[in-house]
C-alpha positions in Angstrom: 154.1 267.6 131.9 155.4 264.2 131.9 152.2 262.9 133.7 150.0 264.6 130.6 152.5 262.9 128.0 151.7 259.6 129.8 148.1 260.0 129.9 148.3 260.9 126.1 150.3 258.0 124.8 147.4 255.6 126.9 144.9 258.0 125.0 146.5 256.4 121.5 146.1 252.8 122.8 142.2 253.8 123.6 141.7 255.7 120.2 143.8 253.0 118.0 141.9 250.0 118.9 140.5 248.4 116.1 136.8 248.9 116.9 137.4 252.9 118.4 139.3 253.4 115.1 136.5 252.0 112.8 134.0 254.3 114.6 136.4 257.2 114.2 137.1 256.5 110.2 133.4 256.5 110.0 132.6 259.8 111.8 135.4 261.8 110.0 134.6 260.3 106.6 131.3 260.9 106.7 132.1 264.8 108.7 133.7 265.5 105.7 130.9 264.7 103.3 128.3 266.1 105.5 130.6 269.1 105.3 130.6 269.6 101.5 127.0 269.2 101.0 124.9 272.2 101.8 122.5 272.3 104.5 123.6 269.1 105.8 125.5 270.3 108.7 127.0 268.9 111.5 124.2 269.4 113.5 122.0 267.4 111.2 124.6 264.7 110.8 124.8 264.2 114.7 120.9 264.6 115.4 120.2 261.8 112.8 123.1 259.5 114.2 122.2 260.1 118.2 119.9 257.0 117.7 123.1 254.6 116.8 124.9 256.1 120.0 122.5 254.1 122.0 123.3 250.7 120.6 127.2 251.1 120.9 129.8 252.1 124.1 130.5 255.4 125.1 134.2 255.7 123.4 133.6 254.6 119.8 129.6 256.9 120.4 131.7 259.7 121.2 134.9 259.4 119.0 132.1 259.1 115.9 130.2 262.0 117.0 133.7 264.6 117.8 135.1 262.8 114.1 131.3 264.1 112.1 132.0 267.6 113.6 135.5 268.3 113.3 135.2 266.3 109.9 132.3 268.7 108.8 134.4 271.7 109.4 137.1 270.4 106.6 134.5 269.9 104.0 132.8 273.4 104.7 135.9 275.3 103.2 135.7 272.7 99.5 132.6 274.2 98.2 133.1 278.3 100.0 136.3 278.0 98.0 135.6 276.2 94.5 132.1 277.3 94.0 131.4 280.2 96.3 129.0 278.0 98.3 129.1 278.7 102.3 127.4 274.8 103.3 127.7 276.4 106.7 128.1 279.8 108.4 131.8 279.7 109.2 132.5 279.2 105.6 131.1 282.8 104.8 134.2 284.7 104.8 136.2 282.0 103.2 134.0 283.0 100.5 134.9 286.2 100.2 138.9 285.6 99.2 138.7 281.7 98.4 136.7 281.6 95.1 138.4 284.9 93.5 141.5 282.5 94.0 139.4 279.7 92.4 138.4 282.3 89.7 142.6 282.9 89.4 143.3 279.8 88.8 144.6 279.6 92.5 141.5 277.4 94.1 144.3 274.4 94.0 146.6 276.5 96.5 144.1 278.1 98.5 142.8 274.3 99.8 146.4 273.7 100.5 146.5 276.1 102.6 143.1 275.6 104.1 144.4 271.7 104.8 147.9 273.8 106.3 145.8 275.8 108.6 143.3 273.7 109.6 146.0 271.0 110.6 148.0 273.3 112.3 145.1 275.0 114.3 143.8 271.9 115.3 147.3 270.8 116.6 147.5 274.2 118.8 143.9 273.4 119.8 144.7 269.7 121.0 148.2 270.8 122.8 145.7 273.5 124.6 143.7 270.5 125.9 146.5 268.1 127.0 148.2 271.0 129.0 145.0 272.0 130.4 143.9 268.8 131.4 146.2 268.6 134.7 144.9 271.8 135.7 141.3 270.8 135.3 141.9 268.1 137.7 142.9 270.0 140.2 140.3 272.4 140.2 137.5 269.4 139.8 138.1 268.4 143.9 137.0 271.5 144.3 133.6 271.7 142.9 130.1 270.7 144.6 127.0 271.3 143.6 127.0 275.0 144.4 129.5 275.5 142.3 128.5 272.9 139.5 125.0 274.7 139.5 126.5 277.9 139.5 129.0 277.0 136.4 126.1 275.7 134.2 123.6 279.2 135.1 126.8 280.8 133.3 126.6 278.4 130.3 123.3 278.7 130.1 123.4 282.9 129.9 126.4 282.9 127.9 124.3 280.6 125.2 121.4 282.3 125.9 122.5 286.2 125.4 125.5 285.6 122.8 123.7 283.7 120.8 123.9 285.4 116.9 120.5 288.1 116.7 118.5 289.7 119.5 119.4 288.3 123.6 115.9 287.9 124.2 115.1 286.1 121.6 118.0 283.5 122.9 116.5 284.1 126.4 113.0 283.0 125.1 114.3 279.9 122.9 116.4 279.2 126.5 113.3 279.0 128.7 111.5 277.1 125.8 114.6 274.1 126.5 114.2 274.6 130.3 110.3 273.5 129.7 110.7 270.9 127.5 114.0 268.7 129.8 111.1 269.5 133.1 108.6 267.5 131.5 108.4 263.6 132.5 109.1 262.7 135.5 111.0 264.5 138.6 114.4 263.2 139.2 113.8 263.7 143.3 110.1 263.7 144.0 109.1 260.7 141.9 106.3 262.5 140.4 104.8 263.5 136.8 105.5 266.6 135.3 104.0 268.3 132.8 103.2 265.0 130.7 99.2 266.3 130.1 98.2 262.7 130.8 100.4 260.9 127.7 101.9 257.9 129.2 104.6 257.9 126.7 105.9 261.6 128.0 106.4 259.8 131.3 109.9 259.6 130.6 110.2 262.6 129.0 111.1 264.4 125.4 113.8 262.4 123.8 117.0 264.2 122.9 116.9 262.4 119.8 113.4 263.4 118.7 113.9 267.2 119.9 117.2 267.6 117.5 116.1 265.6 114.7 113.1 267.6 114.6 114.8 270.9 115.6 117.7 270.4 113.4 117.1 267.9 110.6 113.2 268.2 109.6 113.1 271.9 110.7 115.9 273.0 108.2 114.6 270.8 105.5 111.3 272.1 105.8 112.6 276.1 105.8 115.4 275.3 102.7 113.2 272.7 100.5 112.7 275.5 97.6 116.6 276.2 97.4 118.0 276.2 93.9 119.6 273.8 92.4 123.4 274.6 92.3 125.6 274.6 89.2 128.1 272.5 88.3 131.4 274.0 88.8 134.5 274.3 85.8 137.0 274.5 88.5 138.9 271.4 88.3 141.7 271.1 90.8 144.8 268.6 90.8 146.9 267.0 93.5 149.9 269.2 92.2 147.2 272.4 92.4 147.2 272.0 95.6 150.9 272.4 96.7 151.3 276.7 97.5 153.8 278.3 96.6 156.9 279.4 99.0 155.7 283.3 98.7 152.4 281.7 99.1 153.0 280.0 102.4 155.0 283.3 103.7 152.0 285.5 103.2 149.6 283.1 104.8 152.5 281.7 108.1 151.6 284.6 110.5 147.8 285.3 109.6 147.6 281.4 110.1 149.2 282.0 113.6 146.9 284.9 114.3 143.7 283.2 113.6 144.5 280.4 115.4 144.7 282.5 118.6 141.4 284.3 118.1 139.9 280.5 117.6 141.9 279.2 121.1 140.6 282.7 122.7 137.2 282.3 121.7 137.2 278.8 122.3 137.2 278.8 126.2 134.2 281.1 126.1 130.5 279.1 126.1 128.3 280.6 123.6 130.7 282.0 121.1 130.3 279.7 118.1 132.7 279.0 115.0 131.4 281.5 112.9 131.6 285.1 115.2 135.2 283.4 115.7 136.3 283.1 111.5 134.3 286.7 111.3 136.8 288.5 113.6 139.5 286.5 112.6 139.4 287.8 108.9 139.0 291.4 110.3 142.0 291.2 112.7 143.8 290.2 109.3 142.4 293.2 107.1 142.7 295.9 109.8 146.4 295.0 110.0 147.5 294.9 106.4 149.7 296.9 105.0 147.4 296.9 101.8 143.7 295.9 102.7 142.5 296.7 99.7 143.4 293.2 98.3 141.2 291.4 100.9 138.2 290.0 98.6 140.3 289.9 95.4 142.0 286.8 96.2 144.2 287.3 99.2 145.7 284.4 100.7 145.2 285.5 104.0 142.0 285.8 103.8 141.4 282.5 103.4 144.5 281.1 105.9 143.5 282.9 109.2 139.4 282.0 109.1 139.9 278.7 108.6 142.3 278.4 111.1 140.2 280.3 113.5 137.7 277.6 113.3 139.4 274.8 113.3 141.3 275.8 116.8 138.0 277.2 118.1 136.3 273.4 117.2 139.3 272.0 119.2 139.4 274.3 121.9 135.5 274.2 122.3 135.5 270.6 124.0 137.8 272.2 127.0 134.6 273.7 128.6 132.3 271.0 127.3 134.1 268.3 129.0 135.9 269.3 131.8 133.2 272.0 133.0 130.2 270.5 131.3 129.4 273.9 129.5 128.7 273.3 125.7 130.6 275.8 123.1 127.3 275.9 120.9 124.5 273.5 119.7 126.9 270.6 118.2 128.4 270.4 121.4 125.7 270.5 123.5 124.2 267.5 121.6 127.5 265.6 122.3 126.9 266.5 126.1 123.1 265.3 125.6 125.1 261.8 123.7 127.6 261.8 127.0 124.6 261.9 129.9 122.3 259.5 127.0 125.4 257.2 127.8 125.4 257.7 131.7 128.1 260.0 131.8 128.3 262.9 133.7 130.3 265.5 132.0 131.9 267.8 134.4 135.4 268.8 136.3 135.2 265.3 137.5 135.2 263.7 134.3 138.7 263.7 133.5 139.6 261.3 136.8 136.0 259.3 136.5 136.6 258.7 132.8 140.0 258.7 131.0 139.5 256.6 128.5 136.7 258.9 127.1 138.8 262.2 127.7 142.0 260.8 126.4 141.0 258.9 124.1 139.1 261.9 122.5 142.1 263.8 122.6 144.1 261.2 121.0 141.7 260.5 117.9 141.7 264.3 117.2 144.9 263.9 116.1 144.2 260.6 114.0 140.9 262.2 112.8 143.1 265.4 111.3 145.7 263.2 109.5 143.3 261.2 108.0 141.5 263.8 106.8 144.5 265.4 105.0 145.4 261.6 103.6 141.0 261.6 102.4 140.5 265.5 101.1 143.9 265.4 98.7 142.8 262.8 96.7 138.9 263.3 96.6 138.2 266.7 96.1 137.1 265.7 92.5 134.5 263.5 94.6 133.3 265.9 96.6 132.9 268.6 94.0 130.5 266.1 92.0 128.4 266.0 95.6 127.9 269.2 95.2 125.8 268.3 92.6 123.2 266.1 94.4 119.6 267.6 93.9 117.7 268.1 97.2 114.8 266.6 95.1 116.6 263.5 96.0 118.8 264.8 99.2 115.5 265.8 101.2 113.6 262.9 100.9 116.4 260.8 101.3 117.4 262.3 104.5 113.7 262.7 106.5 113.7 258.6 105.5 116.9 258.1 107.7 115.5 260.7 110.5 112.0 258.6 110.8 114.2 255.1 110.8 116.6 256.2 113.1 114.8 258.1 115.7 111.5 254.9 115.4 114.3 252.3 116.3 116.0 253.7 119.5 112.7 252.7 120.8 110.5 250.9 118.9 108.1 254.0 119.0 106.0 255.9 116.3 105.5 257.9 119.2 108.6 259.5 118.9 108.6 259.9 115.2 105.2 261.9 116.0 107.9 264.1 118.6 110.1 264.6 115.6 107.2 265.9 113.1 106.0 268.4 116.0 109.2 270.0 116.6 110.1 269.8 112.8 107.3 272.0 112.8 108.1 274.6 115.8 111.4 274.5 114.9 110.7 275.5 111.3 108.1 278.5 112.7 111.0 279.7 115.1 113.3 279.9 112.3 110.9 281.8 109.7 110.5 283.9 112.9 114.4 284.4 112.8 114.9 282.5 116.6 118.0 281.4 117.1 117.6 277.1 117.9 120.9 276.3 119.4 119.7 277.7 123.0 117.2 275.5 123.0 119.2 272.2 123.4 121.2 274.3 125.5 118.5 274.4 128.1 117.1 271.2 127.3 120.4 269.8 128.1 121.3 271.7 131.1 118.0 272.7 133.0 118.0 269.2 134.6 121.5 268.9 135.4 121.3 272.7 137.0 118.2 271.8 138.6 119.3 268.1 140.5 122.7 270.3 141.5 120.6 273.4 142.9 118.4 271.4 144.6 121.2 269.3 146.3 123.3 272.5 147.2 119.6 273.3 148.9 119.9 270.3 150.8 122.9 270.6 151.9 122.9 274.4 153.2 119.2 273.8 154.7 117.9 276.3 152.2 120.1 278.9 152.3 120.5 280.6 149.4 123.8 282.5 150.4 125.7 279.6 150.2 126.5 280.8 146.4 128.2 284.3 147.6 130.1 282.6 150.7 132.0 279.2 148.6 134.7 281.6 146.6 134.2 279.3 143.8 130.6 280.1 143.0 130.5 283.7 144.4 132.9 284.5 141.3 130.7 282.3 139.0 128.1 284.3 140.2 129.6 287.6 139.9 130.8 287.0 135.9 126.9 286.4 135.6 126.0 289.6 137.2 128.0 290.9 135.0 127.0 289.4 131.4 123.7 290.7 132.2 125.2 293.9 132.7 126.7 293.8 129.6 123.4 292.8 127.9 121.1 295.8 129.7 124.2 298.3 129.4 124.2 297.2 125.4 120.9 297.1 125.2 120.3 301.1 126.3 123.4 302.0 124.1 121.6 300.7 121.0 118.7 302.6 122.0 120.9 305.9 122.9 121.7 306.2 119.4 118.6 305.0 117.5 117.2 308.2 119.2 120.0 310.4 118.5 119.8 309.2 115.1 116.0 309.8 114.4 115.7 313.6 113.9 118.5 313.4 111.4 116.2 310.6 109.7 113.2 312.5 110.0 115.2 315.7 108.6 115.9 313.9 105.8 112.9 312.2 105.0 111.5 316.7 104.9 
């Protein structure tokens, strides 16, 4: 305890410097806007500012990149609630009770209470970390490459089979990112992989090209005929925003609730923010004593999904950090921005790197008090963003992509890498494939192949050195059994689609 409060306040000193705060301002500001503005996602937002990570340390890279995405998450809930706009996924169900309380005349309390939730999940999420952290240490003397290799197969299934839509559709985009991190050349061995004779694939795909395409050109390309969106009549004040005392009662415990399912769901790899808001809102309607409000403009409809997602956002960096496991895409990129930087994230990390790990902690807390002191007074500001025509967003954007990915190395070559996976990435989504497993394997193929390969070396090829180290025989075992799950799933679906078709063909006669 006392040894965590130590490393915490030395966290502060890291995150307050004057340049790690500047970076921080700047990721969190900019989070926020990236977060009102629809289809301009975190994602996007981090894959067109990878680039800049390459020119500036690892603490201020980071502290910018964790600012955009918890910042993003903020700005999500400004447009679900005032113009019944979901920017992103998680923002869905906020939808569903935030803009009847907009069309009340309540859209002023209901972002209270989003800022109240969102603050106070985050807080939980932080405390998670710090407590955790001494733990974590402990458990990192323990790990080799057996059981690093081991720990990142489980990631990479987890992504893989829970990612939203069909598993083996997430399988398939996971062995597409497995491909594309093999190809340059081999770690070990010294020799070319999979380059098909391009000099410049010597050193292989950049993680900067791959998400920009991916994520930035990909999305554009998918959403450029979206409609324009209308301006909205809701006009909220500072005094709007202040709920009421029966306000605040109805939305204290569904705050409390959604901020466990976020910390629960936050420890598992693969589960992103959105599944997490999702069963968050249906804990909340399953328990009341009235559910028939829910969608009408109930308060807790709106308190316990945001705060579901703001723990979960917290809470995901536990396993990104500490275990090197990324949460979902937006945290996988980070991991790409940690190794881009040298940095091996893993149970090591905490002890190799404090300044990074505590320092991240300690700007999480900064980040969410500045956003309060930023979203109070320019919602107004925000709301008018809204407004920006992707005539003029699009264009705007793909010119930062092609500067920002041609200067990280001086290469047209890798603005060619963007327009190619622009384009795949825009066919896998038409296609409905899910695109977050394929960073996922990008990022983690090499790391679980240099690990396997070394826990290969050291056993003299013996492959049953992952059921006889405890560690990784358990690691091992919870894969066996989330491919259980999968098959068992799988054959339950298919159970009842046959049970169900005489009745369908009975009625079709």
């Amino acid at each position: 305890m006392g040894q965590a409060l130590h490393d915490l306040w030395y966290g502060f000193g890291v995150a307050l410097m004057p340049n790690h705060l500047m970076w921080s301002v700047f990721g969190v500001l900019l989070g926020n806007l990236i977060g009102v503005l629809p289809g301009m996602g975190a994602l996007t937002a981090i894959s067109m500012l990878l680039p800049l990570t390459y020119v500036i340390a690892p603490v201020p890279a980071i502290l910018m990149l964790a600012g955009i995405f918890y910042g993003s998450m903020y700005g999500g809930a400004i447009g679900a609630i005032l113009l019944n706009l979901p920017s992103h996924p998680p923002h869905a169900v906020t939808c569903i009770d935030g803009y009847p309380m907009t069309q009340q005349g309540r859209g002023g309390a209901a972002l209270g209470v989003t800022m109240m939730a969102s603050f106070f999940a985050a807080s939980i999420g932080i405390l998670i970390m710090i407590f955790m952290s001494p733990v974590l240490e402990v458990v990192a003397f323990k790990f080799g490459p057996t059981e690093i290799s081991a720990i990142m197969l489980l990631g990479l299934l987890a992504g893989a089979t829970m990612s939203r839509g069909s598993p083996l559709k997430g399988v398939a985009m996971t062995v597409f990112g497995l491909f594309v991190g093999t190809i340059g050349t081999d770690v070990i061995s010294g020799t070319q992989r999979y380059n098909f004779g391009i000099n410049e694939l010597s050193d292989g795909i950049d993680l900067a090209a791959l998400s920009l395409g991916l994520f930035g050109v990909a999305d554009f390309l998918v959403t450029i005929n979206r409609k324009v969106i209308k301006a909205s009549d809701a006009k909220v004040r500072m005094r709007d925003m202040r709920p009421t005392r029966a306000e605040l009662k109805q939305a204290f415990w569904p705050m409390i609730r959604g901020t466990a399912v976020g910390c629960l769901f936050g420890a598992m790899p693969g589960t992103g923010p959105t599944i997490t808001t999702f069963i968050a809102y249906a804990v909340e309607r399953k328990i009341a004593k009235d559910p028939s409000r829910f969608g009408k403009g109930a308060i807790e409809g709106v308190a316990a999904p945001e705060a579901a997602a703001h723990s979960k956002t917290q809470v995901d960096f536990i396993p990104t950090m500490s275990l090197g496991i990324p949460g979902d895409a937006v945290m996988a990129l980070l991991l790409g921005a940690l190794i881009i930087k040298g940095i091996q994230p893993g149970p090591q990390m905490i002890s190799e790197h404090p300044d990074i790990f505590w320092g991240l902690i300690a700007s999480f807390w900064i980040g969410n008090v500045l956003l309060i002191i930023l979203n109070v007074p320019m919602i107004g500001i925000w709301v008018k963003m809204l407004q920006v025509p992707y005539k003029l967003l699009y264009p705007s954007a793909l010119f930062f992509i092609c500067i920002g990915v041609y200067s990280t190395h001086n290469s047209l070559f890798d603005v060619a890498e963007v327009a190619v996976f622009g384009i795949v990435g825009a066919i896998f989504l038409a296609l409905d494939f899910p695109m977050a497993p394929i960073v996922l394997g990008y990022v983690l193929g090499p790391m679980i192949e240099e690990n396997f390969r070394r826990a290969m070396l050291l056993s003299r090829g013996n492959l049953t050195v992952f059921l006889t180290r405890p560690i990784a025989a358990w690691i091992i075992g919870a894969c066996t059994l989330l491919i259980a799950a999968q098959f068992y799933s799988y054959l339950r679906r298919v159970h009842l689609k046959r049970r169900a078709l005489p009745v369908e063909e009975l009625m079709a006669e």
